[in-house]
C-alpha positions in Angstrom: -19.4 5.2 -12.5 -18.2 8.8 -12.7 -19.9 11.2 -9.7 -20.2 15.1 -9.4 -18.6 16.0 -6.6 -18.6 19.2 -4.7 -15.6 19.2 -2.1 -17.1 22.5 0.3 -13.8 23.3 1.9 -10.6 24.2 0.7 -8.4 23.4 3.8 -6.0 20.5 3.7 -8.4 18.0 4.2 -10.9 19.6 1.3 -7.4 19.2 -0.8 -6.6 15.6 0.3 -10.2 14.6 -0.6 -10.4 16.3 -3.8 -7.1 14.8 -4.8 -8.3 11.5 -3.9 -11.9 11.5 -6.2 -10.4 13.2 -8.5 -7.9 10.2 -9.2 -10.8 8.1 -8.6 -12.5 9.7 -11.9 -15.2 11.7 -10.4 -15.9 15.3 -11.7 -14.7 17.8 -8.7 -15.4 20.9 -7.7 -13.7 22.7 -5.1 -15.7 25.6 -3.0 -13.6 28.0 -1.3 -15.2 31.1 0.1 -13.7 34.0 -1.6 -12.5 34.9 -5.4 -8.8 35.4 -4.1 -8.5 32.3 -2.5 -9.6 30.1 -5.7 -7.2 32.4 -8.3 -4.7 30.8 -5.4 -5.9 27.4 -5.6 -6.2 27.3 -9.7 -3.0 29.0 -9.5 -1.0 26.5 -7.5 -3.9 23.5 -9.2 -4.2 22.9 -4.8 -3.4 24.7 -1.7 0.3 25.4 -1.3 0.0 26.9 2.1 -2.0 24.4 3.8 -0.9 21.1 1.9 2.0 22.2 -0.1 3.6 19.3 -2.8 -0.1 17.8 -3.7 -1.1 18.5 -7.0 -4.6 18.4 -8.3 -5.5 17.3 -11.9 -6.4 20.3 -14.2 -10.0 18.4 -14.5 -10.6 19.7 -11.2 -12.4 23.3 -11.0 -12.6 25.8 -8.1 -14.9 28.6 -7.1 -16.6 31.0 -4.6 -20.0 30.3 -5.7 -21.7 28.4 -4.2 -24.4 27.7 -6.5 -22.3 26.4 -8.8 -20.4 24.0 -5.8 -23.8 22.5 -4.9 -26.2 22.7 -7.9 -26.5 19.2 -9.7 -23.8 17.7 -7.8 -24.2 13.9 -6.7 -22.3 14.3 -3.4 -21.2 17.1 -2.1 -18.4 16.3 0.8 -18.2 18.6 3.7 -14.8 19.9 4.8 -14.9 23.2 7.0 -14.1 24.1 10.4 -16.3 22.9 12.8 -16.9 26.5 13.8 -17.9 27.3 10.7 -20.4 24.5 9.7 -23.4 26.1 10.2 -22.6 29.0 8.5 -22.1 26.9 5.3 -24.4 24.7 5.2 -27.3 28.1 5.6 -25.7 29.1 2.4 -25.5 25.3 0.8 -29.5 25.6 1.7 -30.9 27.2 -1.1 -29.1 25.0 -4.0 -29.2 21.3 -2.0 -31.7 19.4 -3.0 -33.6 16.9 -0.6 -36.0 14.8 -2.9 -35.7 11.2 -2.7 -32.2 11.8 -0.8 -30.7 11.7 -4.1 -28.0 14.2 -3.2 -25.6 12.8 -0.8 -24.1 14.9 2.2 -21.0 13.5 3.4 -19.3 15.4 6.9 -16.0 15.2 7.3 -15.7 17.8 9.7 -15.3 16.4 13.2 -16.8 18.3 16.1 -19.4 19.8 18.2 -21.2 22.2 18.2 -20.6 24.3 22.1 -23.8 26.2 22.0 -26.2 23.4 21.0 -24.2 20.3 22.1 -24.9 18.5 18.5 -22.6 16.8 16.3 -21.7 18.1 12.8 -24.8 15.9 11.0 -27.2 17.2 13.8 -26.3 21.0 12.7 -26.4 19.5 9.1 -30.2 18.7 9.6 -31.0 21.0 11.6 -30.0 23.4 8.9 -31.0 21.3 5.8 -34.1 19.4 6.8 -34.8 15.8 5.2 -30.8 16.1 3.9 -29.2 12.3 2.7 -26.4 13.4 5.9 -23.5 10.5 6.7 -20.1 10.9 8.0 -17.2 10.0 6.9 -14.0 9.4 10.1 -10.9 7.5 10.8 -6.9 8.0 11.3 -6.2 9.8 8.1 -4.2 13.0 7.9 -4.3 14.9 4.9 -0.7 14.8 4.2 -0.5 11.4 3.7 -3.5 10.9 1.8 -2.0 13.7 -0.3 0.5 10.9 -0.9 -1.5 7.8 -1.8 -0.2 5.9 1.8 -1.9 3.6 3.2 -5.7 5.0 5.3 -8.4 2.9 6.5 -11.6 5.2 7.3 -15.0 4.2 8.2 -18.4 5.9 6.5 -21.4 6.1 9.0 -25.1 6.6 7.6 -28.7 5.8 8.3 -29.1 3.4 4.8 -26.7 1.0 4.0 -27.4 1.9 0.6 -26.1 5.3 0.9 -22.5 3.7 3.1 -22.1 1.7 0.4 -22.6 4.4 -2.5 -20.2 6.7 -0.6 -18.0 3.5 0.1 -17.5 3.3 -3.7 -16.6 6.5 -4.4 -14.0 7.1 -2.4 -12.3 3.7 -2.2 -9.0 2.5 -3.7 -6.0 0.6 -3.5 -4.6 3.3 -1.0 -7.6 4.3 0.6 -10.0 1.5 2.7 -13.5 2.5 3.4 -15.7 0.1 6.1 -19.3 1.1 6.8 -20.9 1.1 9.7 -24.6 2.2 10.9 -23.4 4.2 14.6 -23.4 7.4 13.1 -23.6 9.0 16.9 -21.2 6.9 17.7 -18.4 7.8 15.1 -18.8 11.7 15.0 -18.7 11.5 19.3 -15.2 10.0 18.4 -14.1 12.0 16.3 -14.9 14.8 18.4 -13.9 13.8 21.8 -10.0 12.4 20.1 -9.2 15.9 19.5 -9.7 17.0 23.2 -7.4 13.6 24.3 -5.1 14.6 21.6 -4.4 17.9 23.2 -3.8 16.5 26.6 -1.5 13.9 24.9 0.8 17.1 23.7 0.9 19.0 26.7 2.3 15.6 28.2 4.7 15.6 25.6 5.5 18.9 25.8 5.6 18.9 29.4 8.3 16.5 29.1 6.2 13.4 30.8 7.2 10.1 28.7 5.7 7.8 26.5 4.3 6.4 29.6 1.8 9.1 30.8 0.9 9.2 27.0 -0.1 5.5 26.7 -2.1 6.1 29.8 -3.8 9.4 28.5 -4.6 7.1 25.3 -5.7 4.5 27.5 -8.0 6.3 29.5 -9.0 8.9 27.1 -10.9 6.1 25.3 -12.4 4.9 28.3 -13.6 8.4 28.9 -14.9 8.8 25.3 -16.6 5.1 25.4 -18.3 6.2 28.1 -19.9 9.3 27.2 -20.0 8.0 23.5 -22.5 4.9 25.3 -24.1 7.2 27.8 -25.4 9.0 24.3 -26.5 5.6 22.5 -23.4 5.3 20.6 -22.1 1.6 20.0 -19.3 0.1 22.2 -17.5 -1.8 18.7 -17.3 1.8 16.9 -15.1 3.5 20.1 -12.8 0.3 19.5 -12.6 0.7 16.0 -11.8 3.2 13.3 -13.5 6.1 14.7 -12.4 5.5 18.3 -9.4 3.9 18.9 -8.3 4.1 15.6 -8.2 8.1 15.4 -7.1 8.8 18.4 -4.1 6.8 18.3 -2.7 8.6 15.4 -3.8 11.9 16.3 -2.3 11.3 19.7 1.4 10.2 18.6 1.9 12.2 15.0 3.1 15.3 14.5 0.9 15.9 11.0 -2.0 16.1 14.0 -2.6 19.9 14.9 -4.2 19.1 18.5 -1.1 17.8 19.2 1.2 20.1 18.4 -0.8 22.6 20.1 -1.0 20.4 23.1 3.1 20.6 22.9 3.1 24.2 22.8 0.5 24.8 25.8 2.8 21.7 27.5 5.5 24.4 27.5 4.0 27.1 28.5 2.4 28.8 25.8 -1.7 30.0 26.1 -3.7 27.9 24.0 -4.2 31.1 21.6 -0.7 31.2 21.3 -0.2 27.6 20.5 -3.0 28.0 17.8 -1.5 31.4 16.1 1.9 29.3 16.1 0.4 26.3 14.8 -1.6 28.3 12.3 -4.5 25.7 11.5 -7.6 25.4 13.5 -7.2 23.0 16.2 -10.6 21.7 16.4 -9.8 20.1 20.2 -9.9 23.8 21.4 -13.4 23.9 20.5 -14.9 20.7 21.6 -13.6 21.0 24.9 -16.1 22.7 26.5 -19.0 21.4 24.7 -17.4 17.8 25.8 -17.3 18.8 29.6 -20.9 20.0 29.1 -22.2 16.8 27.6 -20.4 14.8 30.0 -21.9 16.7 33.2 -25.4 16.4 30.9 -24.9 12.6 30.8 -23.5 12.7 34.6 -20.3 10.9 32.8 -17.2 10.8 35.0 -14.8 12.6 32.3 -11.1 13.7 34.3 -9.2 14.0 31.2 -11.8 16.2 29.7 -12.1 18.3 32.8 -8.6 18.8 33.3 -7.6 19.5 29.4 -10.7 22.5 30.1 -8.8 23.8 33.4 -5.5 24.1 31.7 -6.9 25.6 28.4 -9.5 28.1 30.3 -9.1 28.4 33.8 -5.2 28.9 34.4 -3.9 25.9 35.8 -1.2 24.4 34.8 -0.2 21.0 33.3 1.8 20.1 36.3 -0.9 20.5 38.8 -3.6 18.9 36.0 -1.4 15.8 36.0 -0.7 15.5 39.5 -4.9 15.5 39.9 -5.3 12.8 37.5 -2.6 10.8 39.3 -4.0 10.9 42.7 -7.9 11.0 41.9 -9.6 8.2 44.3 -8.5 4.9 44.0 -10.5 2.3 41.5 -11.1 -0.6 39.4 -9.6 -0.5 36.1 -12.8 -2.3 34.7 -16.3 -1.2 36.8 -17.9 -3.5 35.0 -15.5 -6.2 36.5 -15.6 -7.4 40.3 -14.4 -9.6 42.8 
């Protein structure tokens, strides 16, 4: 059954979303937030700077008002900075409607939110009370999606009947949606990957091996696990899509922006330098503080997080950050497990 979809965010994952409901039948409409930047996108039928070679279908329409984004639309899918979130969901308020949770929300913006310490739904709610929220998380960079390869993502919500609505929209042959009710869960890792992520580049760009990077993968999920349980989130979803899942691939690709920033900072470059060279937000710059805060909130040991914050904001550097993880007091691998 055909949707109306409004796709709020015309970044590279707006593009990749749009592309993929719009091949999946559904009536789109892209919202970007000014006049210029949709005579762009109608222009180009998609975003040449951001995800250049994807073509939308003409069906698709664009605009700057929002009004006409949100108004009468089924689901409307979320897709800004995390940054910027709040902002745009004050001015998706007036037109979203919240009887009978009719209109779906869906987040795909992965992040959280430094001066309040909430995930992206959270902010959602907190903006747009008694708003049908879910999230929707899991490896899948725009570029490829842009493609039709090959992604596997999982939608979290608070009815199974709206996972499974959402599930049906957006899957295909290419494109695998799971469900899952750990909405906490999901969104703390999708968050938290972006802050491993970075410390992953600066490895790589410090010139460290695939070895200190399988252990920063490693232990980065044990970190994230942690905190992500510590907050009520559910052990299976940090080993799953979500967790594992997205971390792994925005650890080891070079489509992932945390990454490449994480390179640049790894030789030497601030971590406003690395951004203005990478010129996309890299959402791990962000989290990491509101990660370190939630950790010493939950008293969560988090060394990976601590030391990716002293690099980015305190001066030190990636040398002496590694050395301190390496020679942190000796322990079990498993605390759970004992002789």
């Amino acid at each position: 059954m055909q949707k109306k979809i409004g796709v709020i965010g015309a970044g590279s994952w707006g593009i990749a979303l749009a592309y993929l409901l719009s091949g999946n039948g559904h009536d789109v409409t892209v919202w970007s937030r000014s006049q210029t930047s949709v005579d762009k996108l109608r222009a180009y039928n998609g975003n040449e700077d951001k995800l250049p070679g994807v073509k939308l279908p003409d069906s698709v329409k664009y605009t700057c008002s929002m009004e006409e984004a949100v108004s009468g639309k089924d689901i409307l899918v979320l897709v800004v900075p995390s940054s910027s979130v709040r902002e745009t969901v004050r001015l998706m308020a007036p037109f979203v409607d919240t009887d009978n949770g009719q209109q779906i929300i869906v987040n795909c913006t992965k992040g959280i939110e430094e001066s309040t310490l909430m995930v992206m739904s959270d902010v959602i709610l907190d903006e747009i009370p008694g708003a049908n929220v879910c999230v929707l998380s899991g490896p899948s960079h725009a570029e490829e999606v842009g493609k039709n390869m090959p992604t596997t993502i999982v939608v979290g919500a608070f009815s199974r009947d709206t996972a499974v609505e959402v599930q049906n929209v957006f899957m295909n042959e290419a494109f695998r949606v799971y469900i899952s009710p750990d909405m906490l869960g999901i969104e703390i890792g999708a968050a938290l990957k972006n802050v491993v992520a970075l410390a992953a580049g600066m490895a790589d760009g410090y010139g460290l091996g695939d070895n200190a990077k399988a252990a920063l993968i490693t232990r980065g999920i044990a970190e994230i696990s942690r905190l992500g349980m510590a907050m009520g989130g559910k052990f299976e979803t940090f080993a799953g899509l979500s967790g594992i899942g997205d971390l792994v691939v925005t650890c080891a690709s070079m489509h992932s922006r945390n990454r490449r920033a994480g390179i640049l900072i790894g030789q030497g470059k601030s971590y406003q330098e690395a951004m203005d060279e990478v010129k996309m937000v890299v959402e791990g710059v962000y989290s990491a503080k509101a990660a370190l805060k939630l950790a010493q909130k939950y008293e969560v040991d988090m060394p990976i997080v601590q030391g990716v914050n002293e690099i980015l904001f305190e001066g030190k550097s990636v040398g002496d950050g590694i050395k301190e993880l390496m020679v942190r007091e000796r322990r079990n691998e498993n605390s759970q497990v004992d002789w």
